[in-house]
N, C-alpha and C positions, 0 to 999 in steps of 0.2 A: 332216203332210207326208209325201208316201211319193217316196221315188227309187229308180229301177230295180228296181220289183218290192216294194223294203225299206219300212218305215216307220218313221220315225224316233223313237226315246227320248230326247225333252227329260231327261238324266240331271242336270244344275246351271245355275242361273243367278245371276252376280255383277253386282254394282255398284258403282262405285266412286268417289267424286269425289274429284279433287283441290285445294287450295286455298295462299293466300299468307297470313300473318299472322295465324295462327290461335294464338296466342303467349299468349292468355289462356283456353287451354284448362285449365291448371294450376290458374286462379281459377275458372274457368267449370262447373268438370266438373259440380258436386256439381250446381250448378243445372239442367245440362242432364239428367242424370238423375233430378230432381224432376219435370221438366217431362214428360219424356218418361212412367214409371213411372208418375206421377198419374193424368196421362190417359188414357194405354194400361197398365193393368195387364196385360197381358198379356209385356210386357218385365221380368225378371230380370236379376240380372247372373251374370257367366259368371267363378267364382271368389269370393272373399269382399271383394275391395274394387277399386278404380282403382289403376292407377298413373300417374308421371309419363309413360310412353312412350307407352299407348294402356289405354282399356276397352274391357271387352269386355260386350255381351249377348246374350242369348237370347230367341227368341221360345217361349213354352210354348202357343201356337196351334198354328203349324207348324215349329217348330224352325228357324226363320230365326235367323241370326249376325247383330252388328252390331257392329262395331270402327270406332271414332273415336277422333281423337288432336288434335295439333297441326297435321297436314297435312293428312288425309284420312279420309273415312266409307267405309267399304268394310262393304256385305249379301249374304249368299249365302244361298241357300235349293237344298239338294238332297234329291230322295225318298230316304225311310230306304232303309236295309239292305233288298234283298229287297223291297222295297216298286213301288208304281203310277208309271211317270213320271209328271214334270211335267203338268198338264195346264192350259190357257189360264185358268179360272180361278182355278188358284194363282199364274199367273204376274202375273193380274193384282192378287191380292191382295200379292202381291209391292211391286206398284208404288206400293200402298197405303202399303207399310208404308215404303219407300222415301223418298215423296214427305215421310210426316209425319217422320220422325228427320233425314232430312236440313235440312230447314225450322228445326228446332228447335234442331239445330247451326248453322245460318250464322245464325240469329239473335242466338244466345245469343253465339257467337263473333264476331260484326260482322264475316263475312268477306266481302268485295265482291271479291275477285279472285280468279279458278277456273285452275287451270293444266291439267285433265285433268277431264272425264266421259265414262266408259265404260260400256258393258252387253257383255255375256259368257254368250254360250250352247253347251253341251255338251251335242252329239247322238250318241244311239248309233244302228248301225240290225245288229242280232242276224245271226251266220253261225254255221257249222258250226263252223267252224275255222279258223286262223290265214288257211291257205292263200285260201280265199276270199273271209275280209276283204279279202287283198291283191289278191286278182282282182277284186273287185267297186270296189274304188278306182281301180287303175287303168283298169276298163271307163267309169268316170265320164269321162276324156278330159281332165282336169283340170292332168293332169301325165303326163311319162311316162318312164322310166330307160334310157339307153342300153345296151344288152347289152355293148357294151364294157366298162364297168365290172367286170362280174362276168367278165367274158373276161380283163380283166388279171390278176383276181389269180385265175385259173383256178375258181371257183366259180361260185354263182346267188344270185340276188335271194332275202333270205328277209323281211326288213321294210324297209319304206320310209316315211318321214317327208317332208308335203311342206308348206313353208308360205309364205305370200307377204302381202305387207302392198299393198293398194290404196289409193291415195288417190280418195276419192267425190265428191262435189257439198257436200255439207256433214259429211262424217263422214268417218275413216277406215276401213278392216276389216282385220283379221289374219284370216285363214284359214291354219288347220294340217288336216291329213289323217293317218291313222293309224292302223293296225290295235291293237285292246288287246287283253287278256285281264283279267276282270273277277274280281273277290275275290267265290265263292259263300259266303253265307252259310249257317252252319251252326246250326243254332235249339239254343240248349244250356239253356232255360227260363231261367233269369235272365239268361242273357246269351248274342252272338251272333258266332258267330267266325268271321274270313273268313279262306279259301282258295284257292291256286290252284287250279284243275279240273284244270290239268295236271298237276299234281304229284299226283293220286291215284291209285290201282292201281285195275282194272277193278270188283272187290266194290266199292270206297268208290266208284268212280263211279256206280256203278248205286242204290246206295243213297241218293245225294246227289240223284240224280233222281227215286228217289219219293218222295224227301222235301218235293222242290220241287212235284213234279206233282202231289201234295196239296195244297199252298199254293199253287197256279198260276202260279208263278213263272218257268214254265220262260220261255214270251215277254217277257216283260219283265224277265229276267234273263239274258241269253246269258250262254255263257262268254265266247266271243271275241264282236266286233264291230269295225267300221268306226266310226272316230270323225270326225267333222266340230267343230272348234272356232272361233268365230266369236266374234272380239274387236269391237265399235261401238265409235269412238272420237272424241271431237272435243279438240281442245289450244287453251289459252288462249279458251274460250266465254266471250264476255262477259255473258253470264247465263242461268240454267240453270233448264229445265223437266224434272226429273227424270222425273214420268209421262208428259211427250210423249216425251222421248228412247226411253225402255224401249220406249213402244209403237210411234213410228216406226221403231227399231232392229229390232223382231223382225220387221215389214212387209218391212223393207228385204232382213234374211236369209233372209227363206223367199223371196222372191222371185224376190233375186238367186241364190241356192243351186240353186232350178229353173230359172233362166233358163239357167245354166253349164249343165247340163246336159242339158236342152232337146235333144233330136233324136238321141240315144245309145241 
């Protein structure tokens, strides 16, 4: 998906169900992790055991999270450190892996009542610097700050935050807007340490860049960026297709995201 010139970094995507009387998770756990680990070897768990509040696991394919409890499943899957975004078919392996844990929770747990499914996408799209992230959000037309503001208290605009919840035809959307500054990863052989870019001195910067520029990270790792966060929501669903959601949900964002901005 490219807007205004940028192209955008699928940088996370979460998922999340909510549910009602899921009160035999305490009985249920050990099972649902039978069920789940049998099948899919490819899920571990994240620490050395369950507790009463929520488990936690890991995928050892692609580092996907999976936290269930009493109320709700919640999966995230983001590209490593320094790493490739997102690209369509992790996201749909994603849904994959969604569709089966989730399945195996409302089964194990007998839960028939949903209060919340959500999909959650974190786009970045790469600038120079602070300053034009914020120019390039507000060139999108999406929002816009009155200079009164910064005339009150005798200053200027240096960041801006903008977010607005829409109610849809079948879903709802949070949209937030934002300029970041991203943690550069620093390669230290066994392990990987992130940084502000701003906080380096000109030697460490330069060097931080041929570090990257070897590893080609520089594109798909800005410093700063223009962030686009896109919540899919629907409340109280009375029954839940976790792969259709995901897929009609990313349909619905790229869509509507080009549509907003459409003739800018």
């Amino acid at each position: 998906m490219d807007i205004r010139g940028k192209t955008a970094l699928l940088e996370r995507v979460s998922f999340e169900l909510k549910y009602k009387f899921g009160f035999t998770y305490l009985d249920k756990c050990g099972r649902i992790l039978n069920a789940i680990m049998r099948d899919r070897p490819e899920w571990a768990l994240r620490g050395s055991a369950s507790s009463p509040q929520a488990t936690a696991l890991f995928s050892m394919e692609n580092g996907c999270t999976f936290n269930f409890s009493a109320e709700s499943v919640v999966l995230t899957i983001e590209r490593p450190s320094g790493g490739e975004p997102l690209k369509p078919s992790e996201v749909d392996r994603f849904a994959e892996q969604v569709d089966f844990v989730s399945r195996v929770v409302i089964d194990q747990l007998g839960i028939k009542e949903f209060t919340r499914i959500g999909f959650r996408c974190w786009y970045l799209f790469g600038c120079r610097d602070s300053e034009e992230a914020e120019k390039w959000l507000l060139d999108l037309g999406c929002y816009s700050i009155s200079p009164k503001v910064a005339e009150a208290f005798r200053g200027s605009v240096k960041n801006t935050n903008f977010a607005t919840i829409i109610e849809g035809k079948d879903r709802g959307f949070r949209i937030t807007l934002n300029g970041v500054e991203n943690l550069a990863p620093i390669d230290l052989g066994s392990e990987i340490m992130n940084i502000r870019t701003s906080m380096l001195s000109q030697d460490q910067d330069r060097m931080l860049r041929e570090q990257m520029k070897v590893r080609r990270r520089m594109l798909v790792n800005p410093g700063f960026a223009a962030a686009i966060d896109v919540d899919c929501f629907q409340e109280y669903p009375i029954t839940v297709d976790t792969a259709d959601f995901i897929k009609t949900s990313i349909s619905e964002i790229e869509t509507g995201l080009l549509a907003a901005v459409s003739g800018r």
